[in-house]
MDTraj code that builds the backbone (N, CA, C; nanometers):
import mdtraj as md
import numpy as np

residues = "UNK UNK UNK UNK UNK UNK UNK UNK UNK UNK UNK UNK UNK UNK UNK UNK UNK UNK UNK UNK UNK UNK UNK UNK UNK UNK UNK UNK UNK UNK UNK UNK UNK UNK UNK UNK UNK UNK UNK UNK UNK UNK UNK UNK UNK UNK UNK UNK UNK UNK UNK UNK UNK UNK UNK UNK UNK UNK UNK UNK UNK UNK UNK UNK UNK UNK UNK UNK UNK UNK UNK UNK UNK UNK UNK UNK UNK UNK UNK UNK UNK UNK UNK UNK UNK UNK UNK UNK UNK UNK UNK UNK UNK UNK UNK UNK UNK UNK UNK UNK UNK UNK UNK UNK UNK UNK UNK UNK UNK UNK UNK UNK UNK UNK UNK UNK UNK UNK".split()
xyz = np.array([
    [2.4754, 1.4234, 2.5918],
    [2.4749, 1.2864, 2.5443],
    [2.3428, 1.2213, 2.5840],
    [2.3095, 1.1137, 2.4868],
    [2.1548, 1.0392, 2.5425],
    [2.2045, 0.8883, 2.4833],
    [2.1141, 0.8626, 2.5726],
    [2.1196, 0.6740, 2.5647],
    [1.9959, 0.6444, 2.4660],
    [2.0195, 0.5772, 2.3614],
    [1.9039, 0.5488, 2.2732],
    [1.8802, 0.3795, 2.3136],
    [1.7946, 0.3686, 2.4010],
    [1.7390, 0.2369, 2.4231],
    [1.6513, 0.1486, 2.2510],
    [1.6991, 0.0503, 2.1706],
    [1.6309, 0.0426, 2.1060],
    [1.5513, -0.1556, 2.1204],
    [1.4573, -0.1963, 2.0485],
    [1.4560, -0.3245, 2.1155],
    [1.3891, -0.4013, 1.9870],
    [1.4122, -0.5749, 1.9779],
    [1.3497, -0.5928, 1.8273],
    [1.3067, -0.7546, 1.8625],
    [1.1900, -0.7319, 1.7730],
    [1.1070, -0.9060, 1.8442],
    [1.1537, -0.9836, 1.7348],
    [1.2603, -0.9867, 1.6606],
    [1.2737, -1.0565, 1.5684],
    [1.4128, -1.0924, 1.5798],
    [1.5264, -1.0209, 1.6073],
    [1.6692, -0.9984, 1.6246],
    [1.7175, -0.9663, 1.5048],
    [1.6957, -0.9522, 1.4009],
    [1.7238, -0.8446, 1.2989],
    [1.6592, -0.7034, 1.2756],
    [1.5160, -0.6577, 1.2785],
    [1.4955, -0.5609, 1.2645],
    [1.5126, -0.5138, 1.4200],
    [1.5837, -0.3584, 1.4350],
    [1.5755, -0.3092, 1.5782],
    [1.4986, -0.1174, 1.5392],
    [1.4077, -0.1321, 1.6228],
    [1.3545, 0.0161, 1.6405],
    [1.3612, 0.0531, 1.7967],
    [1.3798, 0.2299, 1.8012],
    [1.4045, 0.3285, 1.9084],
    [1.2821, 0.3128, 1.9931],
    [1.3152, 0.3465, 2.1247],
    [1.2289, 0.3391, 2.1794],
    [1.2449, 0.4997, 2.2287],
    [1.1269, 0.5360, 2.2059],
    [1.0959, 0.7026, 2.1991],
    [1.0036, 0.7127, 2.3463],
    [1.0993, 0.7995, 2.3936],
    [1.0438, 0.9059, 2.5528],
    [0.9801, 1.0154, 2.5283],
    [0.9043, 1.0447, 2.6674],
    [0.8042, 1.1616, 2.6010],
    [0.9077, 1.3260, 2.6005],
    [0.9691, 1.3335, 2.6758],
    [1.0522, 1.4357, 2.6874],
    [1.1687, 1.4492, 2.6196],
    [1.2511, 1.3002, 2.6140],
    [1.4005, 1.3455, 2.5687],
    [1.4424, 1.3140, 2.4639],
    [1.5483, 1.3727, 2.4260],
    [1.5761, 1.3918, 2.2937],
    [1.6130, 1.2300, 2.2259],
    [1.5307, 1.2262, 2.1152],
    [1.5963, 1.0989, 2.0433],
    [1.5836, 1.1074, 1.8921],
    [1.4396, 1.0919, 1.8181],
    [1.4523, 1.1260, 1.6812],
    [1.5096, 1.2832, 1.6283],
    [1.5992, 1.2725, 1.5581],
    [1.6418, 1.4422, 1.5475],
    [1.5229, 1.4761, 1.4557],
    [1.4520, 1.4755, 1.4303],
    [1.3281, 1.5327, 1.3829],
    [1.2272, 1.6118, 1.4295],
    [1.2262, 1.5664, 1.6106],
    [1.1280, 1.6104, 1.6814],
    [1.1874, 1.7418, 1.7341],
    [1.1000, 1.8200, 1.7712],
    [1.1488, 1.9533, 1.8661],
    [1.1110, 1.9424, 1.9701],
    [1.2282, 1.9683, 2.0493],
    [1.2541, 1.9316, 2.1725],
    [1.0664, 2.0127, 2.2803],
    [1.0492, 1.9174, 2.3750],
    [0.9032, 1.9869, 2.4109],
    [0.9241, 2.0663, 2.5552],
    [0.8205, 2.1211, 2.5885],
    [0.8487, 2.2072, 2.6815],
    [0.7918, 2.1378, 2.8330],
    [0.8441, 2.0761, 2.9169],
    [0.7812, 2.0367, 3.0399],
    [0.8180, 2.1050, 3.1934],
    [0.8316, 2.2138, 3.1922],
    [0.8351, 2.3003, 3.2698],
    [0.6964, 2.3173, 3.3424],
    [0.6468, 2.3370, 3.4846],
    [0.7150, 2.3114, 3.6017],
    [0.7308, 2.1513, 3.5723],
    [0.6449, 2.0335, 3.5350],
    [0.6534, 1.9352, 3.5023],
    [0.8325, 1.8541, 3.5090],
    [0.8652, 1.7986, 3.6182],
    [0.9727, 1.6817, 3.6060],
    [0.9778, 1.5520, 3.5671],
    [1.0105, 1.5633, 3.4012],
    [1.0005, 1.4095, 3.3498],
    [1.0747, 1.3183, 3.4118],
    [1.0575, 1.2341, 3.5412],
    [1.1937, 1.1631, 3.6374],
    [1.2581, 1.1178, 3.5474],
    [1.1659, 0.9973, 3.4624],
    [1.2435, 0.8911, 3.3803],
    [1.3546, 0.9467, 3.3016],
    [1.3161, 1.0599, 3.2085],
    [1.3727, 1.0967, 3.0951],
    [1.4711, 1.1846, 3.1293],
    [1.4860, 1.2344, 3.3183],
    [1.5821, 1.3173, 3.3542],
    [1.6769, 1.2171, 3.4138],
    [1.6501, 1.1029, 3.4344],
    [1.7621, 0.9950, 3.5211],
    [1.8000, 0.9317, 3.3681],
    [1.7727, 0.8837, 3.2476],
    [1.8344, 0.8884, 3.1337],
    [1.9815, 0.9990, 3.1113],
    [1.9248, 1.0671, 3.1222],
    [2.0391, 1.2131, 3.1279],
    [2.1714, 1.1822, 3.1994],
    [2.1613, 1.1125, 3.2916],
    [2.2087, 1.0996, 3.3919],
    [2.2944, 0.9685, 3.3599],
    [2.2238, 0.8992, 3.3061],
    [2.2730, 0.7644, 3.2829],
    [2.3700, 0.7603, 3.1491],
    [2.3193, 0.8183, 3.0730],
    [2.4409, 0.8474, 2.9740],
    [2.5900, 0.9425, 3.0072],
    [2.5627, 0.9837, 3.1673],
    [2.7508, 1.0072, 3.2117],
    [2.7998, 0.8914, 3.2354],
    [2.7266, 0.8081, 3.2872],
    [2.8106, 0.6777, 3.3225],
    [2.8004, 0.5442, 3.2789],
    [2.8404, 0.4562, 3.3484],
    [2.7613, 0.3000, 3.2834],
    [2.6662, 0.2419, 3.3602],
    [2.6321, 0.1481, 3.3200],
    [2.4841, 0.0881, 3.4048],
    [2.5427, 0.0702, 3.5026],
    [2.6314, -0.0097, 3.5737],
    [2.7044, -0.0397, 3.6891],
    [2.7046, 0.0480, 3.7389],
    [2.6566, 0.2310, 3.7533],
    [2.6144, 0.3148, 3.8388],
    [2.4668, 0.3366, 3.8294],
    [2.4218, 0.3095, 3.7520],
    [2.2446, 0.2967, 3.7323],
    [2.2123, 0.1783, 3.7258],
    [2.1773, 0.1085, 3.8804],
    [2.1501, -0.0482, 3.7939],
    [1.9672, -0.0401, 3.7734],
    [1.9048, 0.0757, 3.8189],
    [1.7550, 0.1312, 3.7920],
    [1.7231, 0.1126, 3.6055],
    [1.8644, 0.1577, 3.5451],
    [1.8483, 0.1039, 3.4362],
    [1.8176, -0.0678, 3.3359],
    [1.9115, -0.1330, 3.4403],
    [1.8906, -0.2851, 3.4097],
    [1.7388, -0.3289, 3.4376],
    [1.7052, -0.2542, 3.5417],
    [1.5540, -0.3116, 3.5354],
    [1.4528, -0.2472, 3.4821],
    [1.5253, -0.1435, 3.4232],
    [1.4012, -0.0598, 3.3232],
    [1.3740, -0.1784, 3.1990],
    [1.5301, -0.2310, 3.1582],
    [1.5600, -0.3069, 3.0357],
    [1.4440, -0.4596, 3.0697],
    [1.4860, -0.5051, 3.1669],
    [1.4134, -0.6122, 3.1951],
    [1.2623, -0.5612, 3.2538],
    [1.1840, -0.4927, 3.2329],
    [1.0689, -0.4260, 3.2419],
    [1.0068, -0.4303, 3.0962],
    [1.0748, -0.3509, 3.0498],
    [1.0590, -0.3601, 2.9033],
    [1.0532, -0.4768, 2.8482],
    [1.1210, -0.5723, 2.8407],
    [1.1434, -0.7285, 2.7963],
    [0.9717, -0.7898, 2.8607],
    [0.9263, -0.7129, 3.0020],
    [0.8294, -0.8561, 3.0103],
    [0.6883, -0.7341, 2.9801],
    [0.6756, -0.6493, 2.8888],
    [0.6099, -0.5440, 2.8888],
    [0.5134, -0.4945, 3.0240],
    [0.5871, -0.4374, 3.0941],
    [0.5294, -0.3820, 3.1843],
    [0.4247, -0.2852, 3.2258],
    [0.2944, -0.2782, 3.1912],
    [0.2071, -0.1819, 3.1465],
    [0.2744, -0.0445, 3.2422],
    [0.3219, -0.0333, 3.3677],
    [0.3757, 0.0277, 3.4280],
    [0.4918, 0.1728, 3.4071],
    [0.5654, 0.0543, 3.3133],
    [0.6560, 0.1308, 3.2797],
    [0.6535, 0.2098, 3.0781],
    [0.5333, 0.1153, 3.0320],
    [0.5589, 0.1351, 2.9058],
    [0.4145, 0.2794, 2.9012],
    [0.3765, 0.3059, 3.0023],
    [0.2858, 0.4442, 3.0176],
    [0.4104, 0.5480, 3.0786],
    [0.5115, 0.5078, 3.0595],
    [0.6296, 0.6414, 3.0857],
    [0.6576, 0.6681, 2.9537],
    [0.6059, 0.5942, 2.8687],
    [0.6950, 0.6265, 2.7758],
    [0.6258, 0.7098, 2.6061],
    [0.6924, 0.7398, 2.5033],
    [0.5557, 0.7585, 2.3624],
    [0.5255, 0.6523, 2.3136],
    [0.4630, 0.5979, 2.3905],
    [0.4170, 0.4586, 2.2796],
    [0.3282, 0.5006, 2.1519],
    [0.3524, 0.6058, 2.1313],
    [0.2163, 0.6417, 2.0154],
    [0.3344, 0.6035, 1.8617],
    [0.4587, 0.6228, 1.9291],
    [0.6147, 0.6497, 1.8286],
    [0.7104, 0.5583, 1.8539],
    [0.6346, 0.4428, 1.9475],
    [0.7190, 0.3688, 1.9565],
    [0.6715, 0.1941, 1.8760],
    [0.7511, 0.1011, 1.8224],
    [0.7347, 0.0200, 1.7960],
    [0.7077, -0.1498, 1.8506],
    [0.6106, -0.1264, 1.9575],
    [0.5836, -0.2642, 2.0548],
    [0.4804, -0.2861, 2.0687],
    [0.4659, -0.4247, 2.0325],
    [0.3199, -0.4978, 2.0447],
    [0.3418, -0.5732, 2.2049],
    [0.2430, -0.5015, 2.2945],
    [0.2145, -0.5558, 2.3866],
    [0.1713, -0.7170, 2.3992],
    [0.1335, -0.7875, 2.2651],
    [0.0791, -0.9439, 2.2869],
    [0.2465, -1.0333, 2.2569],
    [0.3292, -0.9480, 2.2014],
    [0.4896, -1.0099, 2.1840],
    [0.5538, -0.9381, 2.2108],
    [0.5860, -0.8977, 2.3328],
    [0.7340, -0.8076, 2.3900],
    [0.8744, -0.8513, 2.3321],
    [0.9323, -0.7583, 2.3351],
    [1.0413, -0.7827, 2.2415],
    [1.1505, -0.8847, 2.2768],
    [1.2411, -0.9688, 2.2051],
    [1.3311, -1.0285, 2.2476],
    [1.4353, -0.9775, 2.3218],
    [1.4853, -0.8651, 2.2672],
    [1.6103, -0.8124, 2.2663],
    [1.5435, -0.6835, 2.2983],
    [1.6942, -0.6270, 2.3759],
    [1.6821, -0.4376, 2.3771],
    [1.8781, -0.4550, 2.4256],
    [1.9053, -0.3674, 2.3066],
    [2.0420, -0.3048, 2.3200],
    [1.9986, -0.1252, 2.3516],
    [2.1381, -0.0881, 2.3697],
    [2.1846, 0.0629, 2.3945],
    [2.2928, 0.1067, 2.3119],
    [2.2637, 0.2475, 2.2797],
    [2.3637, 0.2935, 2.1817],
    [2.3900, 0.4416, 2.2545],
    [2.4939, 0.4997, 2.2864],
    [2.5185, 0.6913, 2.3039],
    [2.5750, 0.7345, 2.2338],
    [2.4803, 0.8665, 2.2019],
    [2.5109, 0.9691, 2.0810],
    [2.5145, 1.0611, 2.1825],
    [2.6526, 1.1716, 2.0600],
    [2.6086, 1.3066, 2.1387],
    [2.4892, 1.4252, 2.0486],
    [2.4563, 1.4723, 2.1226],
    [2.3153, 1.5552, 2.0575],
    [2.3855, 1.7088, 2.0778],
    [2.2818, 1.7508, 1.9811],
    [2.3419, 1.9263, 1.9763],
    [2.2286, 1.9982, 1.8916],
    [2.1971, 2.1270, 1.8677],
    [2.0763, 2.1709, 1.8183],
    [2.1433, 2.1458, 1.6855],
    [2.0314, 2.1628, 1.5919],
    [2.1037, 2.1922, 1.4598],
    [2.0790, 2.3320, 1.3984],
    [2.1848, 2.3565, 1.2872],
    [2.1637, 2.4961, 1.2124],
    [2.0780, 2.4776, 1.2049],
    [1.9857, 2.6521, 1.2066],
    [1.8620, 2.7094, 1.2087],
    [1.8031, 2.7299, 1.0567],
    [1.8835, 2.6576, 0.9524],
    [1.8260, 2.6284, 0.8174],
    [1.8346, 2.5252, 0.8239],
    [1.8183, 2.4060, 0.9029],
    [1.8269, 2.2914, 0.9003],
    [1.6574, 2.2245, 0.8822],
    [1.6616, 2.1263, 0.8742],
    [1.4872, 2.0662, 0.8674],
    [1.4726, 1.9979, 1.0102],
    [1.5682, 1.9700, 1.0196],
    [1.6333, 1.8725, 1.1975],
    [1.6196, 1.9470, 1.2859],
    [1.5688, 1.8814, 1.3726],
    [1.5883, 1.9885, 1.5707],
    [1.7334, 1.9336, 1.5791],
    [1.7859, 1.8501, 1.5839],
    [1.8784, 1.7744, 1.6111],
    [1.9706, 1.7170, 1.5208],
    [2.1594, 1.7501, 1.6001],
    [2.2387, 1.6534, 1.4926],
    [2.2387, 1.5696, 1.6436],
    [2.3518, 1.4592, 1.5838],
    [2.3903, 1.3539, 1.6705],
    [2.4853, 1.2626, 1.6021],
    [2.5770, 1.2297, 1.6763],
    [2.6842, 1.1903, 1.6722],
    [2.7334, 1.0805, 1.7814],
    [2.7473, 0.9210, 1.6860],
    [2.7665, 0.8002, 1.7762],
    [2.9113, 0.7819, 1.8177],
    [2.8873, 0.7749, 1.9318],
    [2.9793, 0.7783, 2.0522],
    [3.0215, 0.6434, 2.0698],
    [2.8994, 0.5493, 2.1231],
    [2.9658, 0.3840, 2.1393],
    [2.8681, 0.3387, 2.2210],
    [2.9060, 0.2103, 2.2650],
    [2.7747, 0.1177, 2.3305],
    [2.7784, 0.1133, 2.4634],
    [2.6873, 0.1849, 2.5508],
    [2.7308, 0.1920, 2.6919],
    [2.7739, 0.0842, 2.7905],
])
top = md.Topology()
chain = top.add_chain()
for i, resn in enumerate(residues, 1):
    res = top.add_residue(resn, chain, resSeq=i)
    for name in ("N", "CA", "C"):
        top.add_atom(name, md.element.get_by_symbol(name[0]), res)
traj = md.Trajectory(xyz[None], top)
């Protein structure tokens, strides 16, 4: 399962906010970071067993994000992600899907399947 953090400066349009390691667009193939420990994108992992009320590291990722944190937004792909550093976003919700490879005639690295709002 993964937590899709997504966030929108408008409150109608909302886009993903894409990590360098973990799985989110099913498009991408999954990358290789071996010996490399992505912390962020491995405590995500983590955070989608439970609710924030056991990760509250998460609430302040959220409110990090909200005041763009140059800090935290170099953890992340900003090359694929949708944020203008001069207007940080209003909003950031959460959504969990479960993830799974896809058939090997597929065009997708990834299916996924919505679970609910953490």
């Amino acid at each position: 399962m993964q937590v899709i953090i997504e966030i929108t400066s408008d409150g109608s349009q909302w886009s993903p906010v894409h990590f360098l390691y973990k799985p989110g667009d099913v498009t991408t193939a999954p990358r290789w970071a071996a010996p490399h420990q992505p912390r962020l994108d491995w405590q995500m992992w983590f955070a989608a067993l439970s609710t924030y009320h056991h990760n509250p590291w998460f609430v302040h990722l959220c409110v990090k994000l909200l005041q763009g944190s140059p800090a935290v937004l170099r953890l992340l792909d900003m090359s694929r992600t949708t944020y203008d550093a001069k207007s940080p976003p209003i909003a950031i919700r959460a959504h969990l899907y479960a993830y799974d490879f896809s058939a090997i005639n597929s065009t997708d690295w990834w299916t996924r399947s919505y679970m609910c709002v953490p």
